[in-house]
C-alpha positions in Angstrom: -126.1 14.7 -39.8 -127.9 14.0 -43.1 -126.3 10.9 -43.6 -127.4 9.8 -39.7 -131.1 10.7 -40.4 -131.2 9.0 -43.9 -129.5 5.6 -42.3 -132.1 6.1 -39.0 -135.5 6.7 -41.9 -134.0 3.7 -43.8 -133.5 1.4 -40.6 -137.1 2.4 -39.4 -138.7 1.2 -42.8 -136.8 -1.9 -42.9 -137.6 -2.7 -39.2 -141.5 -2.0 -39.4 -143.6 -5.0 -39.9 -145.3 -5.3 -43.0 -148.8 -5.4 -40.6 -148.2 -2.1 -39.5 -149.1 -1.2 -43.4 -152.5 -1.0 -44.3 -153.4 -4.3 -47.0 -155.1 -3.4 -50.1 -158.8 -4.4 -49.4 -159.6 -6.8 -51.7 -162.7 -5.5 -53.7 -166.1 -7.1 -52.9 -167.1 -9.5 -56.0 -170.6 -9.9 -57.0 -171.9 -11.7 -59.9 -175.8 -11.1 -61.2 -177.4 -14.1 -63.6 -179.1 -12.5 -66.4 -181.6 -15.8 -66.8 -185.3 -16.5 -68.4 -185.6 -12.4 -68.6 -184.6 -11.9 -64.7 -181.8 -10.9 -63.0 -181.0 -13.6 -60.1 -180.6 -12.7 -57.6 -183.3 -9.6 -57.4 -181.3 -7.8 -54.4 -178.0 -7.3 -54.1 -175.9 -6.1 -50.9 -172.5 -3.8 -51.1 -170.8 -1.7 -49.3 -170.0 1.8 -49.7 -166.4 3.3 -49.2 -165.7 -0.2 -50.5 -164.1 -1.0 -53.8 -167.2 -3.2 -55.7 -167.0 -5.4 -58.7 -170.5 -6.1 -60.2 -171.1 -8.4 -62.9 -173.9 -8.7 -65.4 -173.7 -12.1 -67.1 -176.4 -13.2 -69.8 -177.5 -16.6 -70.4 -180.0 -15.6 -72.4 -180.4 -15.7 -76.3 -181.7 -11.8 -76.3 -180.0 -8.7 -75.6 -180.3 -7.3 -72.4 -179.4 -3.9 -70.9 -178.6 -2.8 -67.5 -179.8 0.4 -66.6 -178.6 1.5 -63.2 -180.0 4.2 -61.7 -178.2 7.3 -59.3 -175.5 4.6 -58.0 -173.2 5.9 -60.5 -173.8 9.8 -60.2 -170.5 11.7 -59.4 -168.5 8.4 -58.9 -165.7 7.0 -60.6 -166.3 4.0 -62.7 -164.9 1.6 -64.7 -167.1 -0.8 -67.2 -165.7 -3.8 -69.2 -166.7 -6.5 -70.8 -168.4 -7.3 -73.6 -171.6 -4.8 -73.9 -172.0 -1.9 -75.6 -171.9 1.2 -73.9 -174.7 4.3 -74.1 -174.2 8.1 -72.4 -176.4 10.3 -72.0 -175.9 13.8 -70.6 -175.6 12.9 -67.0 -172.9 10.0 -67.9 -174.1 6.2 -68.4 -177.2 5.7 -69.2 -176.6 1.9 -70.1 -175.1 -1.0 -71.4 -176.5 -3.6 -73.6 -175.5 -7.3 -73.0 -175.1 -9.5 -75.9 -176.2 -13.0 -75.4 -173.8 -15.1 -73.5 -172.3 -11.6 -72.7 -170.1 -9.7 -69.7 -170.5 -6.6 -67.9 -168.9 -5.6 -64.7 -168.7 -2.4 -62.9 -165.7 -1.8 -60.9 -166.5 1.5 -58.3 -166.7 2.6 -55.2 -169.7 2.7 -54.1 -170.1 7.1 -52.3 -173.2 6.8 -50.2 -175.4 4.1 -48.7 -179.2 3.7 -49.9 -181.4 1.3 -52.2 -180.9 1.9 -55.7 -182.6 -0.2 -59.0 -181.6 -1.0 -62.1 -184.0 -3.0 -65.0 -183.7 -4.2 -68.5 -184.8 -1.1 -70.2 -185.9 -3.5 -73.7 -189.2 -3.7 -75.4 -191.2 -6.0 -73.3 -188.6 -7.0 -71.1 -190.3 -6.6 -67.3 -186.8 -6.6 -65.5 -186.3 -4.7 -62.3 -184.0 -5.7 -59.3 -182.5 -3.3 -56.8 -178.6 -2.9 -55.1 -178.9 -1.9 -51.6 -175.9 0.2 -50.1 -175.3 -0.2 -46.2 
């Protein structure tokens, strides 16, 4: 009997087409310019309950920092690249782009809204928002 129900479970695997899986969703991309002091573009659109990978690139010869605000609370999150990392005691606070530097976020964006970010150095007048649908 064991045997006839572990041949039947085997045969129903086998026989199922590979569209009656779900795919893995591949994960929205998004690329933001760090150009001239300004992030381009100024608004960005992503999803929530949708895997997100957001990149920071600076063409510029200055640091830059990306300071996101409340997108990040209570989330997983993954950051890579090339900038240095800062915590505070609610998590990230930011992270600092070297010139010709890499930063992307990879996350999963928890609930929709409009959230900033900015450049948070001396004399830099860098804001832009991410809005989550």
């Amino acid at each position: 009997m064991r045997k006839t129900f572990r041949f039947v479970c085997l045969a129903l695997v086998l026989t199922t087409p590979t569209s009656a899986f779900p795919a893995e969703i591949e994960p929205e991309s998004i690329t933001v310019d760090i150009r001239g002091r300004t992030f381009i573009p100024s608004h960005v659109l992503i999803h929530h309950d949708q895997k997100t990978v957001l990149r920071f690139r600076n063409y510029d010869t200055e640091l830059h920092s990306v300071v996101v605000k409340d997108l990040f609370l209570g989330i997983d999150l993954n950051v890579s690249g090339n900038g240095a990392q800062e915590f505070g005691p609610d998590g990230l606070k930011r992270v600092i782009v070297p010139p010709e530097g890499l930063v992307e976020f990879q996350f999963t964006p928890a609930r929709a809204g409009t959230f900033s970010y900015l450049c948070d150095m001396p004399g830099h007048d860098m804001k832009a928002l991410i809005l989550v649908e």
